[in-house]
C-alpha positions in Angstrom: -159.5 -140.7 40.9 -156.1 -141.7 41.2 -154.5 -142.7 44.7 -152.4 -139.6 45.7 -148.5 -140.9 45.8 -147.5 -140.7 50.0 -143.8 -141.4 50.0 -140.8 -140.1 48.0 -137.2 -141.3 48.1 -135.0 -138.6 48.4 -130.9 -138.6 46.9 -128.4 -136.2 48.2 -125.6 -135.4 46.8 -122.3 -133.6 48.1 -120.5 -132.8 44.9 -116.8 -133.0 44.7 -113.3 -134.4 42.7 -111.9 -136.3 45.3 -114.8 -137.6 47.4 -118.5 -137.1 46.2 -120.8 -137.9 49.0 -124.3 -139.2 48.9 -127.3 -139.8 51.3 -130.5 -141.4 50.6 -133.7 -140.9 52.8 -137.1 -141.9 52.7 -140.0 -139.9 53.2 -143.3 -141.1 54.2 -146.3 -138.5 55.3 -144.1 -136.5 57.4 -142.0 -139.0 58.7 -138.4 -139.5 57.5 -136.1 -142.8 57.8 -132.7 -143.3 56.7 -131.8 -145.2 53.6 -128.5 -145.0 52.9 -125.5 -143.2 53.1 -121.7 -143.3 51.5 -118.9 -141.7 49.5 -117.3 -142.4 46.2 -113.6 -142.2 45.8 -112.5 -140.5 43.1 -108.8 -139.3 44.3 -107.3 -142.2 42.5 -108.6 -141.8 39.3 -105.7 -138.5 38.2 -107.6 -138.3 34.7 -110.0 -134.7 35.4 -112.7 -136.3 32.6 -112.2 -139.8 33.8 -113.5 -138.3 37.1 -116.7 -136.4 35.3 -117.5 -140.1 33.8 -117.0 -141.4 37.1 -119.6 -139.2 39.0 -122.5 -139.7 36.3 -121.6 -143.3 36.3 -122.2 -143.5 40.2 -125.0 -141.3 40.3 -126.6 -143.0 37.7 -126.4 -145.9 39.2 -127.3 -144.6 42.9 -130.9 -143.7 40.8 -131.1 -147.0 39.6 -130.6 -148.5 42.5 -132.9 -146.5 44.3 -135.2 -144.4 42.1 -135.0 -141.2 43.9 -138.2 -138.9 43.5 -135.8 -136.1 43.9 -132.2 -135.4 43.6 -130.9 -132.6 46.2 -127.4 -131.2 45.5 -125.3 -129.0 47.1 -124.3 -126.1 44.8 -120.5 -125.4 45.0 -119.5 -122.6 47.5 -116.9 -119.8 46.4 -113.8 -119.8 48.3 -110.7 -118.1 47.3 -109.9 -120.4 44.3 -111.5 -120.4 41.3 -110.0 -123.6 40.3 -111.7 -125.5 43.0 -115.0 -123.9 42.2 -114.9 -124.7 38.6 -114.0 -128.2 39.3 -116.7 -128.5 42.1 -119.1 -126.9 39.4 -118.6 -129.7 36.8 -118.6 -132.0 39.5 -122.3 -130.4 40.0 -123.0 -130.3 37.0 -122.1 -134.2 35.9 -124.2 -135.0 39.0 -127.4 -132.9 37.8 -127.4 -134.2 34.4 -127.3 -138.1 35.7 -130.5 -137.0 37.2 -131.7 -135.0 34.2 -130.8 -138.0 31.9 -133.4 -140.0 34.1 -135.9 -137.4 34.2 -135.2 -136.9 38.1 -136.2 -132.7 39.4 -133.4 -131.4 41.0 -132.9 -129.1 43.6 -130.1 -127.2 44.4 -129.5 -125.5 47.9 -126.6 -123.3 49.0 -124.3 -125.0 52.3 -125.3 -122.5 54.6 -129.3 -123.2 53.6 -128.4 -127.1 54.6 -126.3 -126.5 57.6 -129.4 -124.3 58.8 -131.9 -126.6 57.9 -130.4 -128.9 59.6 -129.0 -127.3 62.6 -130.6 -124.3 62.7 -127.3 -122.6 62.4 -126.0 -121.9 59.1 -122.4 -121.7 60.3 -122.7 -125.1 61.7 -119.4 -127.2 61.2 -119.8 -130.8 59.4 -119.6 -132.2 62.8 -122.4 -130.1 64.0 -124.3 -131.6 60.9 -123.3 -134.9 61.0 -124.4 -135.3 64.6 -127.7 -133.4 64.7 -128.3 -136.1 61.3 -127.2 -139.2 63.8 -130.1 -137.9 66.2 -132.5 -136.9 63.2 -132.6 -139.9 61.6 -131.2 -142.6 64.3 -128.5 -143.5 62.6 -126.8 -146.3 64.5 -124.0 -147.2 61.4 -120.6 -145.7 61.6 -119.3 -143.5 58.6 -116.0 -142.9 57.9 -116.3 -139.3 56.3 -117.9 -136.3 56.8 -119.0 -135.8 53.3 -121.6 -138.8 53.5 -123.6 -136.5 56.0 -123.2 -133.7 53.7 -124.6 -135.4 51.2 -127.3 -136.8 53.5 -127.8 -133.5 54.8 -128.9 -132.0 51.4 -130.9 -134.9 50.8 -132.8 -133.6 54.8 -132.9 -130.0 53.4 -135.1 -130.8 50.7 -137.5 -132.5 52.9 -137.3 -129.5 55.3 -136.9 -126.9 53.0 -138.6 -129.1 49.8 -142.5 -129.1 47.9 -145.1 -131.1 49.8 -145.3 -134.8 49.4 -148.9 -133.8 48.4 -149.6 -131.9 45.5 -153.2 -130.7 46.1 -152.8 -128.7 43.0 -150.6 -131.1 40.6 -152.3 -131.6 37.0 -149.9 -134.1 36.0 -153.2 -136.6 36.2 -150.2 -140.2 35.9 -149.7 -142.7 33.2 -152.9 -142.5 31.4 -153.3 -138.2 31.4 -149.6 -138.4 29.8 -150.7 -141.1 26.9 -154.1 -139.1 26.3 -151.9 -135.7 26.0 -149.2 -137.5 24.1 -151.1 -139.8 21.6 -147.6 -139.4 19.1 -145.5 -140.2 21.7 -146.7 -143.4 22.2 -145.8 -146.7 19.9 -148.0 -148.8 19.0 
């Protein structure tokens, strides 16, 4: 019987065109630590596609770095221009298929789901967020901007909000239940 796995790394993603924000945690049992937190600049780059490139660049290398068990997004949130939601969705949606494109689930959770996960509140301001994250996790580094704890914060939902680390009733049965089920699959 194989050992049951008893710690997932968890990415967190704050989409967006100007500054994407990302936080990393790790899970282990039911204890979570910090990992790593940040924001990549994208308000230089004036090119809209050369900004899409630039976000699954990034995020593919944040799961190389890393190798997440999860990827946790924040889906975009409809304001009063559609512009900024359709840029915010490709955003998202350059983001999800980094993961996809290394076989990483994904889990999408609205902003007021992560500010009440977090918080308990899910009109909580960023700064609500950001320090209720600072307690959570002990975070004793300064950060510059806000959307580092969002993307920390979705990252924190899915633990709270997430599947159990263990899977009592996962079939998946590892490396050698995929070759056996996949003998075509497999060179030789």
């Amino acid at each position: 019987m194989e050992a049951q796995k008893t710690e997932r790394i968890i990415l967190g993603i704050d989409p967006g065109t100007t500054i994407m924000g990302y936080g990393l945690i790790l899970q282990r049992e039911k204890q979570i630590e910090f990992l790593s937190m940040g924001v990549i600049k994208l308000d230089k780059i004036k090119d809209s596609a050369l900004k899409l490139k630039k976000i699954f660049e990034s995020t593919l290398s944040l799961i190389d770095e890393y190798h997440p068990d999860f990827l946790s997004i924040e889906a975009p949130f409809y304001g009063k221009n559609v512009q900024s939601m359709l840029k915010l969705g490709r955003a998202q949606g350059v983001a999800i298929a980094a993961a996809l494109f290394r076989t990483i689930p994904i889990h999408e959770y609205s902003p007021k789901e992560i500010k009440q996960s977090i918080t308990g509140n899910g009109n909580a301001s960023k700064e609500q967020v950001a320090a209720m994250l600072v307690r959570l996790l002990k975070i004793k580094d300064e950060f510059e901007y806000l959307d580092a704890t969002d993307g920390l914060a979705a990252a924190v939902c899915h633990y709270f909000k997430g599947d159990s680390i263990i899977d009592s009733k996962s079939t998946s049965g590892g490396w050698k239940a995929f070759i056996s089920q996949n003998p075509n699959r497999i060179k030789k």
